[in-house]
N, CA, C and O atoms as a MOPAC input file, in Angstrom:
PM7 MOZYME 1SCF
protein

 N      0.83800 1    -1.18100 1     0.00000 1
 C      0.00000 1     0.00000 1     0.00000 1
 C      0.88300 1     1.24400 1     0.00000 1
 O      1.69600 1     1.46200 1     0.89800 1
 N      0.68700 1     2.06100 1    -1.05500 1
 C      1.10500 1     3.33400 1    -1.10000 1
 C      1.21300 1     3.97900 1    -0.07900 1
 O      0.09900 1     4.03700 1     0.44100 1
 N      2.29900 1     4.75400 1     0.77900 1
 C      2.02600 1     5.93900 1     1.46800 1
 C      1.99500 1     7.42000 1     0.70900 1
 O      2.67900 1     7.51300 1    -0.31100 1
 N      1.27100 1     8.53300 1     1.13100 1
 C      1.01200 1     9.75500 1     0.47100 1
 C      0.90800 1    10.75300 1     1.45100 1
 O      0.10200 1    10.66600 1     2.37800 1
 N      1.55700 1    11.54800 1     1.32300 1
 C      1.77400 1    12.94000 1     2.01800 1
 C      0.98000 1    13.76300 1     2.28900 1
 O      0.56700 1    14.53700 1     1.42500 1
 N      0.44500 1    13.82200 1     3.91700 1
 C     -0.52700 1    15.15900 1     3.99900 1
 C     -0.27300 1    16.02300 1     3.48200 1
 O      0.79300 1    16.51600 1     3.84900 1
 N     -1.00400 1    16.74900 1     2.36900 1
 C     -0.70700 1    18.02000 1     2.08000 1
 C     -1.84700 1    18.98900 1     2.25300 1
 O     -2.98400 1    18.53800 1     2.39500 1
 N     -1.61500 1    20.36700 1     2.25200 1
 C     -1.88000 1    21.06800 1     3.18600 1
 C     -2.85000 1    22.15000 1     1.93500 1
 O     -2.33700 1    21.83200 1     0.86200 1
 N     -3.50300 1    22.78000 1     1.75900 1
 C     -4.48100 1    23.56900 1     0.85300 1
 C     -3.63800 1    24.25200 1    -0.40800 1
 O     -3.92400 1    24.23800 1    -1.60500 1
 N     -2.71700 1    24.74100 1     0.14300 1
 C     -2.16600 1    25.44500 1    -0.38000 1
 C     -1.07200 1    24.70900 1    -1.60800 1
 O     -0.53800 1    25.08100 1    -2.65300 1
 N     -1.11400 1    23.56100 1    -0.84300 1
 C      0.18600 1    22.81900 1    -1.56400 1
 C     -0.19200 1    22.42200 1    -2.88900 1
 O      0.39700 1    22.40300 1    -3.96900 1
 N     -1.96300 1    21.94100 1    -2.28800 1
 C     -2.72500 1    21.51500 1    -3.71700 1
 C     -2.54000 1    22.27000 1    -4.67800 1
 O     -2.05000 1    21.87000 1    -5.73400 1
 N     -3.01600 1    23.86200 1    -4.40200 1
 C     -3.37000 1    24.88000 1    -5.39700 1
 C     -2.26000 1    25.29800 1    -6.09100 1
 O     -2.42200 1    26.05300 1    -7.05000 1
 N     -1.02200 1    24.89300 1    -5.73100 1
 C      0.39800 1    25.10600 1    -6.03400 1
 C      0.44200 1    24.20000 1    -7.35100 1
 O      0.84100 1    24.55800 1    -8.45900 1
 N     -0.05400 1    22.95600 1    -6.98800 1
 C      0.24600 1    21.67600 1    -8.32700 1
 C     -0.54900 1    21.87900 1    -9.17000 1
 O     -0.08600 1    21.96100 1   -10.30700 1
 N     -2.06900 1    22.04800 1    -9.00100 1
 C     -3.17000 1    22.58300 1    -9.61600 1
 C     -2.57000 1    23.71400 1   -10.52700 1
 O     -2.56800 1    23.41700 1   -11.72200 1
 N     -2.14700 1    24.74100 1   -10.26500 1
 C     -1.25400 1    26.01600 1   -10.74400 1
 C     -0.42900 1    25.00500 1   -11.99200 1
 O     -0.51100 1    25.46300 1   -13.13200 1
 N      0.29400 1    23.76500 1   -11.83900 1
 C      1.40700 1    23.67400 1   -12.19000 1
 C      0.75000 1    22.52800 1   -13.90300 1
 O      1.31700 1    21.88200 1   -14.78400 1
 N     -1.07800 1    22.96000 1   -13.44500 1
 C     -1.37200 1    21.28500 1   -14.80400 1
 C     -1.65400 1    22.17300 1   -16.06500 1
 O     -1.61200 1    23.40000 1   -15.96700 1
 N     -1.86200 1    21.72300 1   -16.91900 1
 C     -1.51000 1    22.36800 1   -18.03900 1
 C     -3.79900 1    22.47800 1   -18.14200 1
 O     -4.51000 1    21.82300 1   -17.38100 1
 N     -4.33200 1    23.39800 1   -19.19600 1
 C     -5.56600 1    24.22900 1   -18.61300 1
 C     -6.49800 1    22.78100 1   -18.95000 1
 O     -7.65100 1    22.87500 1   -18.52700 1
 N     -6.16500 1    21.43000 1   -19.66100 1
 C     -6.98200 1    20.59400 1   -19.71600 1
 C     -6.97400 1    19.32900 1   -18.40200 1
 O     -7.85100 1    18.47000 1   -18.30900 1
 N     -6.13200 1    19.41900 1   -17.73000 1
 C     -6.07200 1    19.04500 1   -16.56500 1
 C     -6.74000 1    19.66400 1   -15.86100 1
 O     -7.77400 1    19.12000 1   -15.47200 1
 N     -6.47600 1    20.85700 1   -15.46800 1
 C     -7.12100 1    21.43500 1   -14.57100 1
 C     -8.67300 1    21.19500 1   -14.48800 1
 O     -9.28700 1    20.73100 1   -13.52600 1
 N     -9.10300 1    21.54600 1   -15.51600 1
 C    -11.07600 1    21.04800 1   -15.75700 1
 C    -11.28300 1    19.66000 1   -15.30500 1
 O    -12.36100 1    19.32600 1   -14.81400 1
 N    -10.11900 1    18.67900 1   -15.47100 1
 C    -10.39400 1    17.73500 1   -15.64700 1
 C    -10.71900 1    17.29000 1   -13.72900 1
 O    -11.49800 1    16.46600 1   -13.25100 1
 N     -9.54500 1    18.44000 1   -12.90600 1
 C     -9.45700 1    18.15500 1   -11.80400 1
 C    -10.62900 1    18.72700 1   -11.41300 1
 O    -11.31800 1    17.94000 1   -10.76400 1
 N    -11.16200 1    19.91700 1   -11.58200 1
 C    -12.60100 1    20.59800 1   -11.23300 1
 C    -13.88900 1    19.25300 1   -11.12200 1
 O    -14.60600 1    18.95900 1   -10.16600 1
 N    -13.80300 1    18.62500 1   -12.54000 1
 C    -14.74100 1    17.93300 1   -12.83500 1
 C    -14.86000 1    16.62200 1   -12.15400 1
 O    -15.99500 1    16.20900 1   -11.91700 1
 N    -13.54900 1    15.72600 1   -11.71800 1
 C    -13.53400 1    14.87800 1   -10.94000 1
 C    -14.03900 1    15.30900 1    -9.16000 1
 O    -14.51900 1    14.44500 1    -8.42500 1
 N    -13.86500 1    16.46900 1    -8.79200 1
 C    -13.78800 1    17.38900 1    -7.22100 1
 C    -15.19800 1    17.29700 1    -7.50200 1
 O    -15.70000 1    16.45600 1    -6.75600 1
 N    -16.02600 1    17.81500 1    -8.26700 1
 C    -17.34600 1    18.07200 1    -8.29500 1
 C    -18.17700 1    16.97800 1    -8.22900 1
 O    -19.01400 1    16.95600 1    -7.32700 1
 N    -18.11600 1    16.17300 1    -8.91800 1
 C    -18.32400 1    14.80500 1    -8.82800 1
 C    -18.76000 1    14.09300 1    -7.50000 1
 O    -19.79000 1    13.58800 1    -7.05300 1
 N    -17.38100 1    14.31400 1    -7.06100 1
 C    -16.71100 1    13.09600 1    -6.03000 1
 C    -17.56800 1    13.70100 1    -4.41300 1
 O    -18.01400 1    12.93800 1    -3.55600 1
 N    -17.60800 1    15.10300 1    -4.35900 1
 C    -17.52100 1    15.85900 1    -3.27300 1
 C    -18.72500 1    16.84500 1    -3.63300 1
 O    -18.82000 1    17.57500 1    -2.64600 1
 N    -19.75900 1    17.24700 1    -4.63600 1
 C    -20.60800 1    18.49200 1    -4.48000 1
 C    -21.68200 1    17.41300 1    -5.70800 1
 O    -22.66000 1    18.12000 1    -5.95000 1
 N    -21.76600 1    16.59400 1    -6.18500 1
 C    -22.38900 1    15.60800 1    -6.68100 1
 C    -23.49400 1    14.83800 1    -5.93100 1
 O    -24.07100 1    13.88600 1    -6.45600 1
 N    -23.79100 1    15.30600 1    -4.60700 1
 C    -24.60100 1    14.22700 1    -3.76600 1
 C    -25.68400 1    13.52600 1    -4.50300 1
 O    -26.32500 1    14.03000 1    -5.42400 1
 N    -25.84400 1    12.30600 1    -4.02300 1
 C    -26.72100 1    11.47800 1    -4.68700 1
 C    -27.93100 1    11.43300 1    -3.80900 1
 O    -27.69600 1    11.09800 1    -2.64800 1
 N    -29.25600 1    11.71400 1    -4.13100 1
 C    -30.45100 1    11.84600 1    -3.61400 1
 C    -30.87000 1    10.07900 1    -3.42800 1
 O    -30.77600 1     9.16800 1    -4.25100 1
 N    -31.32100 1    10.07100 1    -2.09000 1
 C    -32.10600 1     8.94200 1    -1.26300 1
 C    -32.84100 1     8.74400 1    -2.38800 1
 O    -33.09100 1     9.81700 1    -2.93600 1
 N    -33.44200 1     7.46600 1    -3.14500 1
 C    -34.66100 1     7.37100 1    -3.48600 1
 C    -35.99400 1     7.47700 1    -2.28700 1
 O    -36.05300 1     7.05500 1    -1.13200 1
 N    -37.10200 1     8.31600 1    -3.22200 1
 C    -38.12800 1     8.22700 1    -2.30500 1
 C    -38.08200 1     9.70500 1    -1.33100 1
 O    -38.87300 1     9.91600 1    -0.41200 1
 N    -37.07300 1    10.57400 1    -1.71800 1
 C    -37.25500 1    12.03400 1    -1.20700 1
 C    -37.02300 1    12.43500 1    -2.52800 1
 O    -35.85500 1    12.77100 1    -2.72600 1
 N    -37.66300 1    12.49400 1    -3.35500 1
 C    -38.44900 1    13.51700 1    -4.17200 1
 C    -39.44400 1    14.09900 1    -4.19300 1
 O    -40.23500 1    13.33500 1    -4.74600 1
 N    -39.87100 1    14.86500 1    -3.97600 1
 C    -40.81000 1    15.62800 1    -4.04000 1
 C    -41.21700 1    15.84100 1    -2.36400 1
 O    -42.29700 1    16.29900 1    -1.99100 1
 N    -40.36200 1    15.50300 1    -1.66300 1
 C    -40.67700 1    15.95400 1    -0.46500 1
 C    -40.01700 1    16.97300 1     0.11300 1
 O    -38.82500 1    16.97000 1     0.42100 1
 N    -41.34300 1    18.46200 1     0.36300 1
 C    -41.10700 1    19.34100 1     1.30700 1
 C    -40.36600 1    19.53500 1     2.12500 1
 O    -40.03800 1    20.72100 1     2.15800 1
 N    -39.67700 1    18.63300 1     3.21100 1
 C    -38.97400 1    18.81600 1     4.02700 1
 C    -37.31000 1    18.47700 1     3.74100 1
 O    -36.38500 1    18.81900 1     4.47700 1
 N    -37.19600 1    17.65100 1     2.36800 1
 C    -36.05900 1    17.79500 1     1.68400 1
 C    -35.06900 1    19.32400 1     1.99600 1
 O    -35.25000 1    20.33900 1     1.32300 1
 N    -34.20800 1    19.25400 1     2.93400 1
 C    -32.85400 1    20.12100 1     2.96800 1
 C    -31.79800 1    20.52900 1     2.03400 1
 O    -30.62800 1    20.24700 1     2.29300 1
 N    -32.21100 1    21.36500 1     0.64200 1
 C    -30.72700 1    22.05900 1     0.01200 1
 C    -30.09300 1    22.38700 1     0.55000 1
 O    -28.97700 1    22.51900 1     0.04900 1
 N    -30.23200 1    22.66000 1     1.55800 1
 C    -28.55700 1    23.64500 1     1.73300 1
 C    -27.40400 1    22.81000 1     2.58700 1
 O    -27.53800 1    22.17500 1     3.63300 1
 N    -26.68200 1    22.94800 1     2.08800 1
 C    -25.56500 1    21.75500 1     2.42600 1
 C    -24.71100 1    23.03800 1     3.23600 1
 O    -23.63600 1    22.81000 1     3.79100 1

């Protein structure tokens, strides 16, 4: 098993900085996905008390 280095916010945005501009989308698009993508319960649709706001 791989070990991998805490890295720290900044460190990301440093490498991010460093991908060439079709990477970068590519990293947006995987983040969005993975992390702002939530997948809805079946069976809370259409229900009122359903919570947007994250």
């Amino acid at each position: 098993m791989e070990q991998y280095k805490t890295l720290k916010a900044e460190e990301v945005i440093d490498i991010i900085e460093n991908l060439n501009n079709e990477e970068r989308w590519k990293v947006l698009e995987l983040m969005y996905d993975k992390y702002y993508n939530i997948k809805r319960e079946s069976g809370n649709e259409g229900n009122e008390d359903n919570n947007d706001d994250y």
